[in-house]
N, C-alpha and C positions, 0 to 999 in steps of 0.2 A: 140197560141203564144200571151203575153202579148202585150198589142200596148205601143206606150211611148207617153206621151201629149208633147205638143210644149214646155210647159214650163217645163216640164221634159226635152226633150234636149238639150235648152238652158243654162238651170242652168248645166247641164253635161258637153255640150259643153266648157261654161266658165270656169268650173274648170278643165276640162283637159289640156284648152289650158294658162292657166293663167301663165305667168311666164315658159314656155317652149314653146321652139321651135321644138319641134318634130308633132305639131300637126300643121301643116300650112293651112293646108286642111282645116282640122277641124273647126279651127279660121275664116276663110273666109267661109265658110257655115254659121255659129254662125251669121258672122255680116251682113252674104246675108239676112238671114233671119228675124232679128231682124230690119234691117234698111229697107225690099221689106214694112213693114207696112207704113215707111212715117210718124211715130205718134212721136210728137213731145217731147224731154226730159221734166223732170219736176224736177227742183231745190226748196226747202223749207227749205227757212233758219229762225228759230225762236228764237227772243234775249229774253231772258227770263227779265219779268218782266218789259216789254218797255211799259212804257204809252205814247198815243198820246197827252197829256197835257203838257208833256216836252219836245215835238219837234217843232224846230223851221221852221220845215216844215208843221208845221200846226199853226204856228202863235206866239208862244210860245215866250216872249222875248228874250230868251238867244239866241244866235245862237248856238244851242248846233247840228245841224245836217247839214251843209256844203254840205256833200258828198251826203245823201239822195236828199238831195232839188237840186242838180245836175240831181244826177239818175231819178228827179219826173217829166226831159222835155222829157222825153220819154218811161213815165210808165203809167199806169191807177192808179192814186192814191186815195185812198178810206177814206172820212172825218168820217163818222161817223160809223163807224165798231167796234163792241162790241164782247166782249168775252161772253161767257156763264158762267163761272167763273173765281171768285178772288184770286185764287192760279191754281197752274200748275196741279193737279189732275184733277180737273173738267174740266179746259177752255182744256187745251193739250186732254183730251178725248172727248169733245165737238167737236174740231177742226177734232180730227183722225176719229170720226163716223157719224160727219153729224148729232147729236144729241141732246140736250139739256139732264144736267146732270139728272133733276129728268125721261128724259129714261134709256141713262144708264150708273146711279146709284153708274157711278165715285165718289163721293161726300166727300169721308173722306180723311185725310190724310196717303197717301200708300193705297190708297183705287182702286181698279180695275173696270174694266168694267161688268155690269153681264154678268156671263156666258152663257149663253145662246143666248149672242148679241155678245159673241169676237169677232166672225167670221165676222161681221157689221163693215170692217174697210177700212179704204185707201187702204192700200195692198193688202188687201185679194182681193177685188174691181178690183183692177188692175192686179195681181199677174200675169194673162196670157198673159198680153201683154209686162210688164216692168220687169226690172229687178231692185229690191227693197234694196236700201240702208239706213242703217237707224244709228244714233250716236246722244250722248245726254251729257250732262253735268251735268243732272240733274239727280239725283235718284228716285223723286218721278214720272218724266216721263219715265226713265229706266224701271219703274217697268210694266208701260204699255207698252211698246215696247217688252219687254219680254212676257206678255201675247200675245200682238202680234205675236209671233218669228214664227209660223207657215206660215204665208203669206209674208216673210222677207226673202230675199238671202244672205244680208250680214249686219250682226251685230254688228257695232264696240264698243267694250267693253265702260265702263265708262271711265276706265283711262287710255283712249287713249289720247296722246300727251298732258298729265301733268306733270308736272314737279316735284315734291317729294310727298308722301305720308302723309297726313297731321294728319292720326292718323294710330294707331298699325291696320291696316286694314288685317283679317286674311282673309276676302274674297275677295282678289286681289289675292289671289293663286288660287280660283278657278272661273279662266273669263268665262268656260260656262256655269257657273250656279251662276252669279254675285246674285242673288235678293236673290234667298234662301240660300246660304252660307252668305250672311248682315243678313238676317234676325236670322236665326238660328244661328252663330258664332258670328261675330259684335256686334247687337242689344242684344244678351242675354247673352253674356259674356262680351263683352267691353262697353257694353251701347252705346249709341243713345244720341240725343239733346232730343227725347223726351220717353223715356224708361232710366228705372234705370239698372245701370250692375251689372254684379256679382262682390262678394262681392273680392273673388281670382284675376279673371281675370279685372276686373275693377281696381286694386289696380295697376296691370301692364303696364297696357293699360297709367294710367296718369302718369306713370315712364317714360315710351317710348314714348310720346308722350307731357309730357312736354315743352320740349326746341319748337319742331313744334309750338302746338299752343300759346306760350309765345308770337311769331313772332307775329302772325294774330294782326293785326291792329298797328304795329310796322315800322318806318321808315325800308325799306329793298333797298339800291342801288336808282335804276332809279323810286324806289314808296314810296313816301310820306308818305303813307295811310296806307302801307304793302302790301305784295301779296298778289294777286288775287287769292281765292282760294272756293272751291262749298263744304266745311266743311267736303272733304275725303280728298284731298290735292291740292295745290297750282298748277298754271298754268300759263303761259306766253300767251297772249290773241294772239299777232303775231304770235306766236307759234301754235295755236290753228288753226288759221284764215290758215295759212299756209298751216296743214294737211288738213285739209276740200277742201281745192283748190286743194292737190296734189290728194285726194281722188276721187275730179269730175272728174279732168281731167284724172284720170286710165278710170274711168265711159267712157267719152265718147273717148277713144279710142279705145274699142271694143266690149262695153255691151249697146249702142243705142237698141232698146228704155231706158230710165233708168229714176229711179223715185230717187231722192238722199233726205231725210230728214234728217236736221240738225239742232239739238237742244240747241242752245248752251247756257252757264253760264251767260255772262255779258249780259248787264249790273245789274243784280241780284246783292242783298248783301252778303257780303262785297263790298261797293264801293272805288274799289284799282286802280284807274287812274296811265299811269304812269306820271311823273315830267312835263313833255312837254304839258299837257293838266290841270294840279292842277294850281291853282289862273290865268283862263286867260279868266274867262266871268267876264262880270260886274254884279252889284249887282243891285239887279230887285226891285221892290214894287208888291207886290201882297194882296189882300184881308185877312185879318186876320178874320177865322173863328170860332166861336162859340166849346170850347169841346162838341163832343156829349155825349147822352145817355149810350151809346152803348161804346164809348172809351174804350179799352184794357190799353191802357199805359197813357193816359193823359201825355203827354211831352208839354215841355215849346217852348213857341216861337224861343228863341235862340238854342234850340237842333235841332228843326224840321227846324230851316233855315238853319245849318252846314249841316245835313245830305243831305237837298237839295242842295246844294252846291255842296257838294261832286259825290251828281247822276251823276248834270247836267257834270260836267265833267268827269266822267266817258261812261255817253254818248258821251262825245266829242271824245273820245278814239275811243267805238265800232264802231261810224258813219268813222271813219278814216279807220277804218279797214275794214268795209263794202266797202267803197270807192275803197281800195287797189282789193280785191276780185273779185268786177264785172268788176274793170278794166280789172282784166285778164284773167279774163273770156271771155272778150272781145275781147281784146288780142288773143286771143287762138283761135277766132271763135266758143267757144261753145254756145253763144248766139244765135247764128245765127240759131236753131233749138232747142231750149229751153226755155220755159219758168220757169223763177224766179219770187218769192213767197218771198217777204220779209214781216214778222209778227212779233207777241208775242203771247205770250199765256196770257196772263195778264196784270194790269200794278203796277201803285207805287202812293202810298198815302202820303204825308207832310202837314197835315190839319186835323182839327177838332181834337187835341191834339193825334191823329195817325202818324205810321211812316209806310212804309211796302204794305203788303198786305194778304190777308186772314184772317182779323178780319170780324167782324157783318156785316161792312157798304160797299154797292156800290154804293160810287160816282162816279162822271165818272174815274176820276183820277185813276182808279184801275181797272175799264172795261174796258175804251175809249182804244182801241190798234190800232196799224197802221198798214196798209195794202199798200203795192204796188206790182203791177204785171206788170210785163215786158214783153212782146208777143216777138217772136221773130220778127226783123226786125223794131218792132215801132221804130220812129223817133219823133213825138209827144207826148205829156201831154192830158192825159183826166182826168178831176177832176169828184167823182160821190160825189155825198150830200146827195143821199138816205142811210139811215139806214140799216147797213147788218149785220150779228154777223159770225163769228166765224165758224155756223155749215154750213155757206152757202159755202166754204172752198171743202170740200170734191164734192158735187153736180156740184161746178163750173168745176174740173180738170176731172170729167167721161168726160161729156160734149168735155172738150178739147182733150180730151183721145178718142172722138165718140163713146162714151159709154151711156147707158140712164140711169139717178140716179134712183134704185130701190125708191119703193110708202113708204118703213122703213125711208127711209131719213129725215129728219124736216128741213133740209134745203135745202136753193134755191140757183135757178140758177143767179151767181152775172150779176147786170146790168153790160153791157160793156162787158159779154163776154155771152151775149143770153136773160141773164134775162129781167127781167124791171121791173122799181121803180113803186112799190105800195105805197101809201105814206098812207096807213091803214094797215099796215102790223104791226103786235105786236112784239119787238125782247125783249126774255126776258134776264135776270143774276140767278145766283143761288146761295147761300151760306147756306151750309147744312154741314158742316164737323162734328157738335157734333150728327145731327140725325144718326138712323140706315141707311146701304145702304137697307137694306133687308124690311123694312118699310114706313108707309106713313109720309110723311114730317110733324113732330110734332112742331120742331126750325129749323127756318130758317131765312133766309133776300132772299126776292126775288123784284128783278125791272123788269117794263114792260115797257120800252120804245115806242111811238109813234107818228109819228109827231115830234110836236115840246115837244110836254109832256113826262115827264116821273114822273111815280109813285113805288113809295117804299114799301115795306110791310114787317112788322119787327112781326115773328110769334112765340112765345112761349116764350120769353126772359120777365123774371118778369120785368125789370127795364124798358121797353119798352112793356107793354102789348096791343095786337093787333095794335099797331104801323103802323101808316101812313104817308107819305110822297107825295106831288105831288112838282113839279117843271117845269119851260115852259125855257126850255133849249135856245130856240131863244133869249127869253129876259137874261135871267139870265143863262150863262153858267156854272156860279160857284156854284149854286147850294145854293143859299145864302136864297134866299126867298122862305118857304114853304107856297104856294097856297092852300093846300087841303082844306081848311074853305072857305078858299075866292072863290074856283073856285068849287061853289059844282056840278054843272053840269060838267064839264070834270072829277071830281075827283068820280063821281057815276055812269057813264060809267066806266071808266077802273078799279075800284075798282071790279064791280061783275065783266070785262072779266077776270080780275088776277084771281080771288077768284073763275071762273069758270071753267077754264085752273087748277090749284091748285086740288081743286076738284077729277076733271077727270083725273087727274096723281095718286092721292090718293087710288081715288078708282080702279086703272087698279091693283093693287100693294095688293090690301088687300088680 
């Protein structure tokens, strides 16, 4: 006789009893069992594109974050936590494996984790003790959640709790198989932002979708700006923020232990604040810096200040809406046995004639992401100042999970919940989207943060040839004064460990 694994008949359990009352028994076994471990919930909520350089919870003049800087008297709140990369591909899969992009090999756009590492994930990690909830706003992280789906119990499609279809979307017919029905249908008959359509079905597509995207960036009601919308279709962020909350709390009414990841759109562009949050920060001074090299768009002072504008109140939004959530969460008592995880996967650049994020350059403004972790029961504020990224994420929740991070991991266990600050410790960044994944890193931008130093390394780009950067982030946070001449002693240490590191990922790969 076959035996069943635990987490075979939890996941059985749950579905039997989900929504019917004929299994009472059933139900109470499920949560005998899942709650006799004592292991605590784990909530991750990630606002896409949030940089810690426009929160006023970390200093930022605008008071663009209220609600956080509330929730930060009784969180572990982390200053200088980096992502691993500058769009949601890399840093979102840095995040889910505990890995830096050049292992694995996230690095392009729509670009997957290697195969042979899928299984190296948060879920999969966890899978036998939690019950894995996962939902996203975002398609280029969709696409890893779906690689994922094996170690996943419940999947919520993309366009869950959006509000219209923002183009002729033929794979919204098929929700269990969202990525390959976009890719295969969408992407080669309706076209893409970044693929040409067919020549038929493209002609359609902008018939039907016309009047939709006319709106995008159009005064709409209660939004100035236009609807909010992640470029398949528009969304109401309370709306949003709403099902995610009704979602936990199904979660901890009878699937404890429960791990819930939630990826959400804002504050990402389009930045569609609504009315109640557009013209109510004051107007800041900040350092006007230098076009670089390296600049995609070269924009003008006065476009790059509107668009900042427009963030920073759009973060006034999502920090509201954060706000409203842990309240009721609180509310609800699911706090009280759960730990929350509030992140980014990236963040947002208005400088050096850039707007965005995922071009050549990582300054901080586009790494720097914010971290806070709520324990269950804290009542106090612990600030940490040491240096963490991103992959140290997954290592820190085994740990809280009594789980020991396997020796594949590259990251650590965060201070404040076991680790401790090395202050020699190297955290790197990666931007590699035009390299192959399958190849050794030929174009790139990679930073090695340490200390108070951090150095840049700009590798195959003709108009930057072997490009170098140092900066002493203590003195100059903005990134203004490049060091590497001046400071050749720090700048000839961390130039061979990059270039050694670089190297040795190269040649693992050949």
């Amino acid at each position: 006789m076959a035996s069943i694994s635990r987490r075979d008949f939890l996941k059985t359990a749950l579905s039997l009893s989900a929504g019917a009352t004929l299994f009472p028994l059933l139900s109470s076994i499920r949560d005998s069992v899942r709650k006799a471990d004592g292991k605590p919930n784990i909530i991750i909520m990630v606002f896409d594109a949030m940089t810690a350089r426009n929160l006023s919870l970390y200093g930022y003049p605008r008071k663009t974050t209220p609600n956080l800087e509330r929730l930060a008297q009784r969180a572990t709140v982390y200053h200088s936590h980096y992502s691993a990369g500058n769009f949601t591909t890399p840093g979102t899969a840095s995040m889910l494996t505990g890995t830096y992009p050049w292992t694995h090999r996230a690095i392009n756009i729509e670009g997957m984790v290697a195969r042979k590492l899928a299984d190296n994930n948060l879920f999969s990690y966890l899978q036998d003790d939690y019950y894995c909830t996962v939902f996203t706003q975002n398609f280029l992280a969709e696409v890893l959640l779906d690689q994922f789906a094996g170690s996943v119990d419940r999947h919520l499609v993309m366009s869950s709790f959006r509000d219209k279809p923002y183009r002729a979307a033929l794979s919204s017919h098929f929700p269990n198989d969202p990525i390959v029905a976009l890719q295969a249908l969408d992407e080669l008959m309706l076209g893409y932002d970044r693929s040409p359509a067919s020549l038929v079905f493209g002609f359609i597509d902008r018939i039907y979708g016309a009047k939709a995207r006319q709106s995008g960036g159009q005064p709409a009601g209660e939004y100035p700006y236009g609807l909010p919308d992640n470029y398949f279709s528009t969304f109401l962020n309370e709306a949003v923020y709403a099902g995610v909350l009704d979602e936990i709390r199904s979660l901890a009414d009878g699937s404890a232990p429960f791990l819930g990841y939630f990826h959400l759109w804002s504050p990402h562009w389009p930045f569609a604040p609504r009315k109640e949050f557009v013209n109510t920060l004051p107007e800041i001074q900040l350092p006007e810096k230098p076009v670089h090299k390296l600049s995609e768009n070269d924009l003008r002072k006065t476009r790059l200040k509107a668009r900042r504008k427009a963030y920073d109140e759009y973060l006034l939004e999502v920090d509201f809406e954060i706000g409203r959530l842990v309240d009721a969460l609180e509310s609800d008592g699911i706090l009280q046995n759960s730990y929350l995880i509030l992140t980014s996967d990236h963040g947002e650049v208005f400088e050096r004639g850039e707007w965005g994020h995922g071009y050549k350059l990582l300054y901080d403004p586009v790494i720097h992401i914010p971290l806070l972790v709520m324990a269950p029961g804290q009542q106090n504020r612990q600030d940490i100042y040491a240096t963490t990224s991103n992959i140290d994420i997954v290592p820190t929740l085994l740990r809280i999970a009594g789980k020991q991070p396997p020796n594949k991991i590259e990251g650590r266990i965060l201070p404040g919940f076991g680790g401790t600050d090395d202050p020699e410790r190297s955290i790197f960044s990666l931007e590699a989207k035009e390299n192959s994944s399958f190849g050794p890193l030929k174009k790139a931008t990679v930073s090695m943060t340490k200390g108070d130093h951090k150095l840049i390394y700009y590798l195959g780009y003709e108009k930057y040839p072997d490009g170098f950067e140092l900066y002493n982030l203590r003195e100059d946070g903005d990134e203004m004064n490049d060091i590497f001449q001046r400071d050749a002693k720090t700048a000839a240490r961390m130039k061979e460990e990059l270039l050694d590191q670089l190297a040795d990922k190269n040649n693992s790969i050949r």
